[in-house]
ROTORRO-942051 format. One record per residue (C-alpha): residue in one letter; x, y, z. Coordinates in nm, 2 decimals. Example, Ala and Ser with C-alpha at 12.3 -4.5 7.8 and 13.67 -1.06 7.14 Angstrom:
BEGIN
   residuo     east    north       up
         A     1.23    -0.45     0.78
         S     1.37    -0.11     0.71
//
This chain:
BEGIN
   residuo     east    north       up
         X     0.00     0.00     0.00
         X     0.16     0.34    -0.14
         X    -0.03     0.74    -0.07
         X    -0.13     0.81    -0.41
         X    -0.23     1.17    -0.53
         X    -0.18     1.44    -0.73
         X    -0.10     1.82    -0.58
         X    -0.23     1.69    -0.22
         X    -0.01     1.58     0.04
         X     0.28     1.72     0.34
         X     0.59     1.66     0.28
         X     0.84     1.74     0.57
         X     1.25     1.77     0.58
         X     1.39     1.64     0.88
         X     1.75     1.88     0.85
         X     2.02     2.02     1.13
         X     1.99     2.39     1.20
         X     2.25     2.54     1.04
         X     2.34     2.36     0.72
         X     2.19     2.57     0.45
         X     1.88     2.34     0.38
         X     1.59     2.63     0.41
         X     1.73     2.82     0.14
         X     1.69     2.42    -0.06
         X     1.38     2.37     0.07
         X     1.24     2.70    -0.01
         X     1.30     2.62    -0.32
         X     1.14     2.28    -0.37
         X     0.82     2.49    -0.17
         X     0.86     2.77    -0.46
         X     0.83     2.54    -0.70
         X     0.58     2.42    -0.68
         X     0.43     2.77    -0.62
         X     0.60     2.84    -1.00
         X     0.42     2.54    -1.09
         X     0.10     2.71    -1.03
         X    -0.05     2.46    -0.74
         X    -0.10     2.63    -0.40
         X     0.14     2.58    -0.07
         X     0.21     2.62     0.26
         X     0.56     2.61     0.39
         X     0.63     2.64     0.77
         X     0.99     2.63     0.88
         X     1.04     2.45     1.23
         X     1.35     2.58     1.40
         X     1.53     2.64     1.75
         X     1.62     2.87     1.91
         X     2.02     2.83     1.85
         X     2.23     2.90     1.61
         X     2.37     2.57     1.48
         X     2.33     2.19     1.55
         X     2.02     2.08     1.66
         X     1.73     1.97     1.49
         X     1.54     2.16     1.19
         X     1.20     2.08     1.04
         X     1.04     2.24     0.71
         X     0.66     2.11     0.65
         X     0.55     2.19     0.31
         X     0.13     2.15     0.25
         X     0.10     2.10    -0.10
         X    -0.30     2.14    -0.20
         X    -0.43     2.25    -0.48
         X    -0.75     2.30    -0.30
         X    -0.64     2.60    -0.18
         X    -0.63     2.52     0.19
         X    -0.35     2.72     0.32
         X    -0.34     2.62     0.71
         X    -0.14     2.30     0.84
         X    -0.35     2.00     0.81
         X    -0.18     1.79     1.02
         X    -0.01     1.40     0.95
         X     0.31     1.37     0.70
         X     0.31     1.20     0.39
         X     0.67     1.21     0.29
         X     0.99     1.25     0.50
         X     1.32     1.37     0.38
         X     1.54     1.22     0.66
         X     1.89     1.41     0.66
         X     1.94     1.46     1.03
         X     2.02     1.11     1.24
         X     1.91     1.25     1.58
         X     1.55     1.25     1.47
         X     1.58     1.01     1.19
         X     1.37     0.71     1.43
         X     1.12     1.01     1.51
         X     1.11     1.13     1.19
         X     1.05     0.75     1.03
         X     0.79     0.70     1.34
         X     0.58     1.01     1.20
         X     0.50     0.88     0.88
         X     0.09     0.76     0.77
         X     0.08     0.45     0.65
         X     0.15     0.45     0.30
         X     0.41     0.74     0.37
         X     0.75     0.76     0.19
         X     1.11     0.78     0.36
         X     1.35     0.96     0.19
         X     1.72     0.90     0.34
         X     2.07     0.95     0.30
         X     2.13     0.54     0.19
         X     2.50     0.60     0.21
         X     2.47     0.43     0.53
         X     2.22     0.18     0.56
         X     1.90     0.17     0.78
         X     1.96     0.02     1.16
         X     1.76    -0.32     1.13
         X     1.45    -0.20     1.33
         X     1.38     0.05     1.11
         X     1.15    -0.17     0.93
         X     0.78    -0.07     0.86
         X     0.62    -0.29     0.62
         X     0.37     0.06     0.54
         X     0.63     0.26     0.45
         X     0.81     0.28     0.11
         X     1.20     0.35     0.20
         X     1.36     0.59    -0.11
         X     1.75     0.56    -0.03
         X     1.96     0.83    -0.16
         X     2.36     0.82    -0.13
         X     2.42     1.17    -0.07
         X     2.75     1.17     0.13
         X     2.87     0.95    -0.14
         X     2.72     1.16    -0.42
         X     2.84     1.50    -0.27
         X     3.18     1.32    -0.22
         X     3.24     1.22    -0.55
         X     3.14     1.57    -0.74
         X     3.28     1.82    -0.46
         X     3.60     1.88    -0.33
         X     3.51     2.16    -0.07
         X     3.35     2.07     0.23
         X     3.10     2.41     0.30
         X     3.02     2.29    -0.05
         X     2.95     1.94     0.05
         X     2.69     2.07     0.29
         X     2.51     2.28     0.09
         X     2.46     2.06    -0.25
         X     2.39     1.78    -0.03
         X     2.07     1.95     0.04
         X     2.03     2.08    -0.36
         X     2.08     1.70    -0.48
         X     1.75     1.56    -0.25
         X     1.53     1.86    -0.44
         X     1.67     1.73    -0.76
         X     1.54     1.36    -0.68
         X     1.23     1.51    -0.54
         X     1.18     1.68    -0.94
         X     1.22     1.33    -1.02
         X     0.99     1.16    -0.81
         X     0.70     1.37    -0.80
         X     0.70     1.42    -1.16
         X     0.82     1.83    -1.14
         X     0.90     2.04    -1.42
         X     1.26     2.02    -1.38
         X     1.30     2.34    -1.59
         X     1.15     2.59    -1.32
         X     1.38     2.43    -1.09
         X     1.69     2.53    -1.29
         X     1.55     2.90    -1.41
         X     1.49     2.91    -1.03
         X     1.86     2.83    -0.99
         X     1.96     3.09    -1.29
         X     1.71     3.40    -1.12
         X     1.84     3.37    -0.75
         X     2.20     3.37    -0.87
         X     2.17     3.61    -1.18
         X     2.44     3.87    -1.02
         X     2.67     3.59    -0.91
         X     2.66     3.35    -1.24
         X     2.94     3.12    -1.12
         X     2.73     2.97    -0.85
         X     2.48     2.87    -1.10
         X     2.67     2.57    -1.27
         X     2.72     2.42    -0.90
         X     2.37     2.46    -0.84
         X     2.24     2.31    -1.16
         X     2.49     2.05    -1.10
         X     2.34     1.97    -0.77
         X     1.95     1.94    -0.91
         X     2.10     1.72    -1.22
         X     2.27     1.45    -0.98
         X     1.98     1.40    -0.80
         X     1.72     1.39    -1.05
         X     1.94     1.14    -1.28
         X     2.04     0.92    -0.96
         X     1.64     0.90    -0.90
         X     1.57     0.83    -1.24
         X     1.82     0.56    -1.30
         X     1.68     0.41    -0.96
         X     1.35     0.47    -0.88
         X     1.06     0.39    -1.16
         X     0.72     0.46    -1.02
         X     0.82     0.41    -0.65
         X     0.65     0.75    -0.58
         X     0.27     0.79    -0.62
         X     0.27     1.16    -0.54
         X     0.26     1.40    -0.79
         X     0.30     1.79    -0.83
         X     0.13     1.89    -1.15
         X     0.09     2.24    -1.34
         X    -0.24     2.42    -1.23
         X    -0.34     2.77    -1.27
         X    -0.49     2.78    -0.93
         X    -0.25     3.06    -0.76
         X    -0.41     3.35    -0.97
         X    -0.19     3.64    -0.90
         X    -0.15     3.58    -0.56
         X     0.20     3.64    -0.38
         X     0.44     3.48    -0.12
         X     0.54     3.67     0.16
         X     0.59     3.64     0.53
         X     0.37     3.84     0.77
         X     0.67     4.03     0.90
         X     0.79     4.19     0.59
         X     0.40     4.30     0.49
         X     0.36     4.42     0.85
         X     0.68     4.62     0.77
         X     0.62     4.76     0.41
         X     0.22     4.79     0.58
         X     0.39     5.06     0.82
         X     0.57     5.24     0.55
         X     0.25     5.31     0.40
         X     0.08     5.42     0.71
         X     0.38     5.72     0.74
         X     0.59     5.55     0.98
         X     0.89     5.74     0.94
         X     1.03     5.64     1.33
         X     1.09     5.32     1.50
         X     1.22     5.27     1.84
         X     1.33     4.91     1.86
         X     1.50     4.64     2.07
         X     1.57     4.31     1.89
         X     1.38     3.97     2.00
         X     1.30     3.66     1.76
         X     1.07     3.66     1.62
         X     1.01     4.05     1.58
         X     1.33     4.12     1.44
         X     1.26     4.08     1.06
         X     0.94     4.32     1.06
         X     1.26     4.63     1.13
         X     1.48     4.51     0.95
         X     1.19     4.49     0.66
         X     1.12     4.87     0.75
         X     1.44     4.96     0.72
         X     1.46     4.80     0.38
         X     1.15     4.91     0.24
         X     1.24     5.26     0.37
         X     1.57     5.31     0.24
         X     1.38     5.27    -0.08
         X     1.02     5.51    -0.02
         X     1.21     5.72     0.25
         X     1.45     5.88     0.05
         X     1.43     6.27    -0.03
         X     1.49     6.25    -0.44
         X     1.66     6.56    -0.44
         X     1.91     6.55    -0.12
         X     1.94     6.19    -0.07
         X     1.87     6.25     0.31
         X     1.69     5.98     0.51
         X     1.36     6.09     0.58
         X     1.31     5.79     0.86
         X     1.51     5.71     1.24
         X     1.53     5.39     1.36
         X     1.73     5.38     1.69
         X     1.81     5.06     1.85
         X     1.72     5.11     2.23
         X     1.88     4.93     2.53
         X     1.58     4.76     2.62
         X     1.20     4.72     2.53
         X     1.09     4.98     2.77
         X     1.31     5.24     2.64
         X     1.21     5.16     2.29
         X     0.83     5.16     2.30
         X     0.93     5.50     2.53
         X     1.10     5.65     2.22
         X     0.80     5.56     1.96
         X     0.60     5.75     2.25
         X     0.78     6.04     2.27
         X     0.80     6.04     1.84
         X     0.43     6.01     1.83
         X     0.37     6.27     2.10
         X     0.59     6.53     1.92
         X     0.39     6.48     1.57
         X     0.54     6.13     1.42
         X     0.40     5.84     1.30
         X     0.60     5.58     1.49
         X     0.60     5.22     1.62
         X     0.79     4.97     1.78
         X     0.79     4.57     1.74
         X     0.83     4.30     2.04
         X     0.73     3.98     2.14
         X     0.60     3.84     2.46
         X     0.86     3.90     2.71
         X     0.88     4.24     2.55
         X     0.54     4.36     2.59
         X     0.58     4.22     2.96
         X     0.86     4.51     3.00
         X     0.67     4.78     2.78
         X     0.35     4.77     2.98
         X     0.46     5.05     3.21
         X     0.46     5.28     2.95
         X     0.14     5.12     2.77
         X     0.00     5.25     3.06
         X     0.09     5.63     3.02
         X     0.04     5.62     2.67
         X    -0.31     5.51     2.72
         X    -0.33     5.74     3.00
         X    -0.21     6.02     2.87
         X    -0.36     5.96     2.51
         X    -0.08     5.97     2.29
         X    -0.10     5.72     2.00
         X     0.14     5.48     1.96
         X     0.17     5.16     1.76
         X     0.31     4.83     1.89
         X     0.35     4.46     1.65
         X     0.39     4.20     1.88
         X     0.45     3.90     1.72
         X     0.37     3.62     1.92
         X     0.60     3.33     2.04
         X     0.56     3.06     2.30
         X     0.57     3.17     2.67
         X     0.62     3.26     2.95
         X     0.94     3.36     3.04
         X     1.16     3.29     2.75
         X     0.95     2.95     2.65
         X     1.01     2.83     2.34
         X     1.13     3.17     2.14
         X     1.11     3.01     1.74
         X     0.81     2.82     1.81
         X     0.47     3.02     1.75
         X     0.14     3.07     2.00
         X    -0.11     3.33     2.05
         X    -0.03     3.36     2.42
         X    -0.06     3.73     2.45
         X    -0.38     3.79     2.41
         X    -0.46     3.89     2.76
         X    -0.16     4.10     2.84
         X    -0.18     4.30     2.56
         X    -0.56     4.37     2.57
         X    -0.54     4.45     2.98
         X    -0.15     4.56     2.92
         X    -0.05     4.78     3.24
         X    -0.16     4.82     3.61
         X    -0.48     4.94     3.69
         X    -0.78     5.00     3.40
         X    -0.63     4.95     3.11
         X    -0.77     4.83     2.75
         X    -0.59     4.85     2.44
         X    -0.71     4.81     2.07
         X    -0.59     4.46     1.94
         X    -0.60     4.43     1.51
         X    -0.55     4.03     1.51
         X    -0.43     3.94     1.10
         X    -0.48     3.63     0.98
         X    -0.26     3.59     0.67
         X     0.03     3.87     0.50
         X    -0.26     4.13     0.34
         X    -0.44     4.17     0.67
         X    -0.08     4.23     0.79
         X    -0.04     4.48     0.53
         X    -0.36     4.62     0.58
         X    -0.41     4.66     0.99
         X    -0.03     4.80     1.05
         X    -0.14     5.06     0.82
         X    -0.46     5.06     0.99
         X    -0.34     5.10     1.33
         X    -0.13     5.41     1.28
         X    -0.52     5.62     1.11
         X    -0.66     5.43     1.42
         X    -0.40     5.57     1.71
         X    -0.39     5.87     1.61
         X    -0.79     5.88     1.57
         X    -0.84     5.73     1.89
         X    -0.50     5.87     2.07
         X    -0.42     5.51     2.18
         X    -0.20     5.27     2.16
         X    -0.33     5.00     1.89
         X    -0.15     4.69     1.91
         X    -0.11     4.43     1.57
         X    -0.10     4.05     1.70
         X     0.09     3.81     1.45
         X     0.27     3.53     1.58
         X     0.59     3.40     1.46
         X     0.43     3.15     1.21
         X     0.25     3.45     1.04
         X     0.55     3.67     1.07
         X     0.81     3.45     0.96
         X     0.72     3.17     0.74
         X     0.63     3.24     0.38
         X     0.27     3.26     0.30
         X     0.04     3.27     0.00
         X    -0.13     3.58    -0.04
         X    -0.32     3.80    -0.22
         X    -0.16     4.11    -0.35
         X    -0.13     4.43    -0.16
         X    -0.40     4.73    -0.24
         X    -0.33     5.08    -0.16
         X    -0.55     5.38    -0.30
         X    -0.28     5.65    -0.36
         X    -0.58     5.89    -0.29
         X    -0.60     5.75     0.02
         X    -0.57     6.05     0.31
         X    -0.40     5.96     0.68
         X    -0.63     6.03     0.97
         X    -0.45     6.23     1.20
         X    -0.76     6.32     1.45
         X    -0.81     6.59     1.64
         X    -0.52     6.82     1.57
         X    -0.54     7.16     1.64
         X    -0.34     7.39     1.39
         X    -0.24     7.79     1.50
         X    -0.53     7.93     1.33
         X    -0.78     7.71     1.51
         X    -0.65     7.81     1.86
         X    -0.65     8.14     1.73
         X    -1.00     8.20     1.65
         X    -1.09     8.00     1.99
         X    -1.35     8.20     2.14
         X    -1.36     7.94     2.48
         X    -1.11     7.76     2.70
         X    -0.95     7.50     2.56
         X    -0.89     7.16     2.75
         X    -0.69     6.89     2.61
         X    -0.92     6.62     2.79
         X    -1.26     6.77     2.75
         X    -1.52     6.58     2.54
         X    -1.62     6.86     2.34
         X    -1.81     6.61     2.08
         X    -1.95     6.31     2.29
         X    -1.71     6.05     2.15
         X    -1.48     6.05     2.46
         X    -1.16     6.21     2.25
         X    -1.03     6.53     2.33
         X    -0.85     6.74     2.08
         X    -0.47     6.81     2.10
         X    -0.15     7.03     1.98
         X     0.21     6.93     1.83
         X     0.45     7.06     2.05
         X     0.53     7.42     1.92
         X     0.19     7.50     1.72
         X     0.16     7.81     1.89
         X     0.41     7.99     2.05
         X     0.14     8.10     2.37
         X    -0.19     7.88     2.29
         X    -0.23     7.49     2.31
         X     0.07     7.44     2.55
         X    -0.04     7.16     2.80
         X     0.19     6.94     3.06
         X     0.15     6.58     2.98
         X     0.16     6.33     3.24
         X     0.11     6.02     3.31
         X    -0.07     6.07     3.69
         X    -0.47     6.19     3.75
         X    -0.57     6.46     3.58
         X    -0.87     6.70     3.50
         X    -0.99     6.81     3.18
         X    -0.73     7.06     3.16
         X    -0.42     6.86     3.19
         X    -0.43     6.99     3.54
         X    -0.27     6.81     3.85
         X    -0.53     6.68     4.03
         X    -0.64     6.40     4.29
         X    -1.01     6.50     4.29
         X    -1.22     6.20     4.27
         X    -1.44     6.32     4.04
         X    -1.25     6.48     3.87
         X    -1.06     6.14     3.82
         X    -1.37     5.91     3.77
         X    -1.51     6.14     3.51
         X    -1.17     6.08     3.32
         X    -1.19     5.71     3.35
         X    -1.54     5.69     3.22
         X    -1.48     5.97     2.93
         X    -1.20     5.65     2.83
         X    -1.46     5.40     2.85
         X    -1.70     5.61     2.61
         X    -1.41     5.62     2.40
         X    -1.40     5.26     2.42
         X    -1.70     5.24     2.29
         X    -1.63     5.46     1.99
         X    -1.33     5.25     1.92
         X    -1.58     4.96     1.86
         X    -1.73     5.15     1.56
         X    -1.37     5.22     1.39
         X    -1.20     4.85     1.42
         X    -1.22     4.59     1.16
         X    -1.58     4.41     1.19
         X    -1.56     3.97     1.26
         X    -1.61     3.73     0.99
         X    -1.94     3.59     1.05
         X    -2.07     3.32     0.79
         X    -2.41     3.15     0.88
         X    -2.38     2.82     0.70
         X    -2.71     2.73     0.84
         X    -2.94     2.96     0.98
         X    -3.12     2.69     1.23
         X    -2.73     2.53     1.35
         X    -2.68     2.54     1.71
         X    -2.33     2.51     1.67
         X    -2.06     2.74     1.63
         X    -1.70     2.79     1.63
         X    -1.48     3.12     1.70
         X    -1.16     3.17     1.57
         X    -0.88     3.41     1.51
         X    -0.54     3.49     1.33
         X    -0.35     3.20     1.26
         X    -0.64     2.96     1.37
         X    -0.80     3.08     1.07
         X    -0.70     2.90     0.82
         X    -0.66     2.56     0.99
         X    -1.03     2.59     1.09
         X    -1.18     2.66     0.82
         X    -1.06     2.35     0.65
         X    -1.12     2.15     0.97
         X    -1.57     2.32     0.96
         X    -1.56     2.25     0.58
         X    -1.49     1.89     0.71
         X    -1.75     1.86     0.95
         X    -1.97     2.03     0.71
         X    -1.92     1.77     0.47
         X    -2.00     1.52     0.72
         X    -2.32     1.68     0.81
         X    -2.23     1.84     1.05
         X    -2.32     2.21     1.04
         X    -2.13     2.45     1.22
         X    -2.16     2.86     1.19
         X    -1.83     3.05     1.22
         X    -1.68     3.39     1.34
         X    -1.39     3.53     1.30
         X    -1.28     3.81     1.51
         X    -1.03     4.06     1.40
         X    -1.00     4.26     1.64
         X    -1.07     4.40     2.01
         X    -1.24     4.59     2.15
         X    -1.50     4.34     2.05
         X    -1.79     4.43     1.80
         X    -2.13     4.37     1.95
         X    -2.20     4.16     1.63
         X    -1.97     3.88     1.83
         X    -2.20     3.88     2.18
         X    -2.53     3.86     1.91
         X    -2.34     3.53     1.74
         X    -2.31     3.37     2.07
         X    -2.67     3.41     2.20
         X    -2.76     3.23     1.87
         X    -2.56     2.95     1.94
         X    -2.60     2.65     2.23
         X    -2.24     2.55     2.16
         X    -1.94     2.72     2.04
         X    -1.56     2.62     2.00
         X    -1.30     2.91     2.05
         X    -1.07     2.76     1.89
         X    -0.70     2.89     1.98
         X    -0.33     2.86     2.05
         X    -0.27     2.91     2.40
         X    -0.30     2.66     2.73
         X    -0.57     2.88     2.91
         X    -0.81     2.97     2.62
         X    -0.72     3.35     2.67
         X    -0.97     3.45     2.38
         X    -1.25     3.27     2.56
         X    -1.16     3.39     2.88
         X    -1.19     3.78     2.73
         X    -1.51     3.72     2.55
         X    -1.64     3.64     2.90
         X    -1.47     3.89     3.07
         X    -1.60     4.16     2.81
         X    -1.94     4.01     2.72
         X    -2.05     3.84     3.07
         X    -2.12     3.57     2.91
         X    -2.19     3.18     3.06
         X    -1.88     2.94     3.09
         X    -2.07     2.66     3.01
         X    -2.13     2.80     2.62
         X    -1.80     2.82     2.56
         X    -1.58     2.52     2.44
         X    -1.24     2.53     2.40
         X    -0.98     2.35     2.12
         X    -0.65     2.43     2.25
         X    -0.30     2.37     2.08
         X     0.03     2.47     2.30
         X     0.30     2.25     2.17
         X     0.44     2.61     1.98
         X     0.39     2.42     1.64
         X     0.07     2.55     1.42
         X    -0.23     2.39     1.47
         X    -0.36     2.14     1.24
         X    -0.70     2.10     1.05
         X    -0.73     1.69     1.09
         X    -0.71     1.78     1.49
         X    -0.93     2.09     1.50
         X    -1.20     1.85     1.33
         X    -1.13     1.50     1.52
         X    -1.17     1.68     1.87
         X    -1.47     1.82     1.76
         X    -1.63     1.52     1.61
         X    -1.56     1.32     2.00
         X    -1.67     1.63     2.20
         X    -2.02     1.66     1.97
         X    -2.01     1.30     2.01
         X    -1.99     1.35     2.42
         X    -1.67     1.15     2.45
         X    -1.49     1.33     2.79
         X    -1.21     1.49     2.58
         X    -0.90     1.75     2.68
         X    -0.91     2.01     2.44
         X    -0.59     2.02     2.37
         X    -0.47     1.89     2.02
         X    -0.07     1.84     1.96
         X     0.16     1.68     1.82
         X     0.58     1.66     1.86
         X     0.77     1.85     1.64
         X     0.89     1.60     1.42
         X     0.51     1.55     1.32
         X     0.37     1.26     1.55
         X     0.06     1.31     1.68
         X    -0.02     1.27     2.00
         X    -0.35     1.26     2.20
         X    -0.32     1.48     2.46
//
């Protein structure tokens, strides 16, 4: 028994960090992209810089389904610590790929598994004399087989080779080399030993790959970010180094050459988010990125900003916690801390993108919506949106497009101010007072910003009503806020199902998959997906509807559920959790099994995982 299919299955390569083998792997993942069948690569890694083990999943679908669906078809085995785990991992039916320079210990035997030997030490050997080069074409020869096996069009392979290397044309023969040993060595050796196939479609339109981190980046330069206080921490690292790309190309005066952007590397997260304060206080449009532990240390100033209303815009890009936890592995464990980030009454606006356009779209969002709302707005990726590569559909930007700064005040309108001005009144019943840039008026608009109580004046004060009128001015700006974020998904499938699921970010596309399942199976199940917080009433109206809903998520103590309790008062007993914490995406084929056994009343934990190497377990 042999998998058999055509532009439908996961492969996975089982590498050691270190070694060159993304940039190989990429490639097989790109093309089959070229090819014009839909993928979805995620690149497993740790946290070092060298040595330990490496995974790179790539979906192949031409169905479209984008999210991880869980199980491995075919493993590329190149790294012996995992090569028993990576064996193990396999369906039955699955194919093993593995260096056959050495032979197989004698237990590895499966009789469901079809073993593909490949002498790649030997081959690399034989053709190459240096050893960096040894490494690195050992990894090129496997794609070349994999052209072979899968029945590829070895020619976008090689123009692949010819485009990545165009302005360093002596590394192409190597390279072509590389492909050509392993595709002939296949050939000569394996007839019709592989029943998966990638075939030419037309089913990727004009759509784009991209990671999260440079759209969120490029997202920002389109907003008018022309600051960015920053401290570096995987995996947030890549959207300012994107910035600073993408700037040094639109942030150039034509005629001088001068920078028209900063970006200043602070000595720790507080002092960084501090800097794209004090930039956005004095008229900028600026931001800083972080993860986990970084929000942690920024939530002091969180706090002022939200207190003192100066708009400021954070990208955390998720990781596993707490502490330092697993720092390449991805989760959406922030979820609480940044919507209730800082001591005391504090709620910030959360834009939650589920794929690199949304990225694009809410990082230029945010900065329209902090300075509208004088707020921090905070974008939540994670580090498989932000740093894996990701289908998407092309970036839109109307160039007549106008930023919305709020409410400025310019010279002339606190010149022809007939009444007291006061930077905290509510003048229009929306809970936003209007401000000045620093220096508008060399007499008028002046105020002291601080970060303790206040009256509508900017005034010192510890009046208690004074204080509680500020507090609940914020809380009817609140509510405004929920009028200007992006609106949730909603999709009734059936109008009479009592069933629903919730979802968000990089849940998305795994769930979908996982309810098209179950709706195949009759099984109908209405969906919502939120994009953002505060929450739009829309979401408390979905739940009523519904006697059951899964919040489907990637943290240990269903944070989302817990907030759309907290915000909407809402039973416990509605609300069902699927929960994935292992750090690895979450997978479609778990989403829908727990489902199927909770609907069926089976006593199940919610939590669906697997090890890193692809094994499921149930938890």
């Amino acid at each position: 028994m042999r998998i058999e299919a055509v532009n439908d299955f996961v492969i996975r390569f089982a590498n050691v960090n270190g070694t060159g083998s993304a940039s190989a792997n990429n490639m097989f993942s790109k093309a089959v992209f070229r090819m014009g069948v839909p993928v979805s690569p995620k690149n497993i890694f740790p946290s070092n810089i060298q040595g330990l083990p490496t995974w790179f999943e790539v979906r192949v679908t031409e169905k479209g389904f984008l999210g991880s669906r869980g199980d491995v078809d075919f493993v590329v085995a190149i790294n012996g610590q995992t090569m028993r785990e990576d064996y193990e991992s396999l369906v039955p039916g699955g194919y093993f790929m593995y260096d056959s320079t050495k032979a197989l210990p004698r237990d590895f035997k499966r009789d469901d598994v079809i073993e593909i030997g490949l002498p790649l030490t030997e081959l690399v050997i034989e053709h190459y004399t240096n050893p960096r080069q040894r490494q690195l074409f050992k990894n090129i020869i496997y794609v070349g087989a994999l052209a072979y096996l899968f029945d590829m069009e070895f020619e976008v392979l090689t123009n692949m080779v010819k485009d990545q290397f165009a302005k360093k044309e002596k590394l192409i023969p190597p390279n072509i080399q590389a492909l050509e040993l392993g595709y002939n060595y296949a050939k000569t050796h394996y007839t019709e030993t592989c029943g998966l196939r990638v075939h030419r479609r037309d089913n990727v339109g004009d759509f784009i790959m991209i990671d999260g981190n440079a759209a969120a980046a490029l997202g920002a330069i389109y907003g008018g970010a022309t600051f960015v206080g920053w401290y570096p921490i995987t995996p947030s690292t890549s959207v300012v180094e994107a910035f600073e790309k993408y700037a040094k190309k639109y942030r150039i005066d034509p005629e001088t050459g001068e920078n028209k952007f900063a970006i200043l590397q602070a000595e720790d997260e507080l002092a960084a988010i501090g800097m794209a304060i004090g930039a956005n206080w004095n008229g900028a449009r600026a931001f800083t990125a972080t993860s986990g532990p970084g929000v942690s240390l920024m939530s002091e100033f969180l706090g002022l900003a939200y207190f003192a209303e100066i708009p400021v815009v954070l990208m955390d890009i998720q990781r596993s916690g707490p502490s330092t936890g697993m720092p390449t592995r991805t989760q959406q464990s922030d979820i609480i801390s940044a919507a209730y980030a800082s001591h005391g009454d504090t709620k910030h606006v959360l834009l939650i993108p589920c794929d690199p356009a949304e990225c694009f779209e809410m990082s230029a969002a945010a900065f329209d919506l902090a300075d509208h709302l004088q707020t921090p707005v905070i974008l939540m990726s994670d580090l498989d949106l932000g740093m894996n590569d990701h289908m998407s559909r092309p970036f839109k930007w109307d160039d007549e497009r106008k930023y919305d700064r709020g409410k400025v005040l310019t010279a002339e309108d606190l010149e022809n101010m007939t009444e007291r001005w006061g930077r905290y009144r509510d003048v229009d019943g929306d809970g936003i007072g209007y401000r000045t840039y620093p220096g508008t008026h060399p007499t008028k608009g002046s105020y002291f910003t601080r970060g303790s109580s206040h009256d509508e004046y900017a005034a010192y004060t510890e009046d208690s009503g004074a204080y509680e009128d500020n507090m609940q001015r914020l809380v009817l700006k609140w509510e405004t806020a929920k009028s200007l974020v992006p609106k949730p998904q909603i999709k009734f499938r059936d109008k009479d199902a009592k069933i629903a699921a919730i979802f968000y970010g990089t849940t998305t596309q795994a769930s979908y998959e996982a309810l098209d399942g179950l709706q195949e199976d009759g099984i109908k199940i209405n969906t919502c997906r939120i994009k953002s917080f505060p929450f739009h009433p829309d979401i408390k109206d979905f739940i009523e509807q519904h006697e059951t809903i899964f919040v489907i998520e990637q943290n240990r103590d269903a944070q989302m559920r817990t907030l759309l309790i907290n915000e909407f008062n809402v039973g416990t007993e509605r609300l069902r959790s699927i929960l994935n914490i292992d750090g690895m995406p979450i997978r479609a084929r778990r989403i829908k099994r727990k489902i199927e056994r909770m609907l069926n009343g089976e006593q199940v934990n919610p939590f669906t995982t697997a090890h890193s190497s692809g094994q499921e377990v149930e938890a």
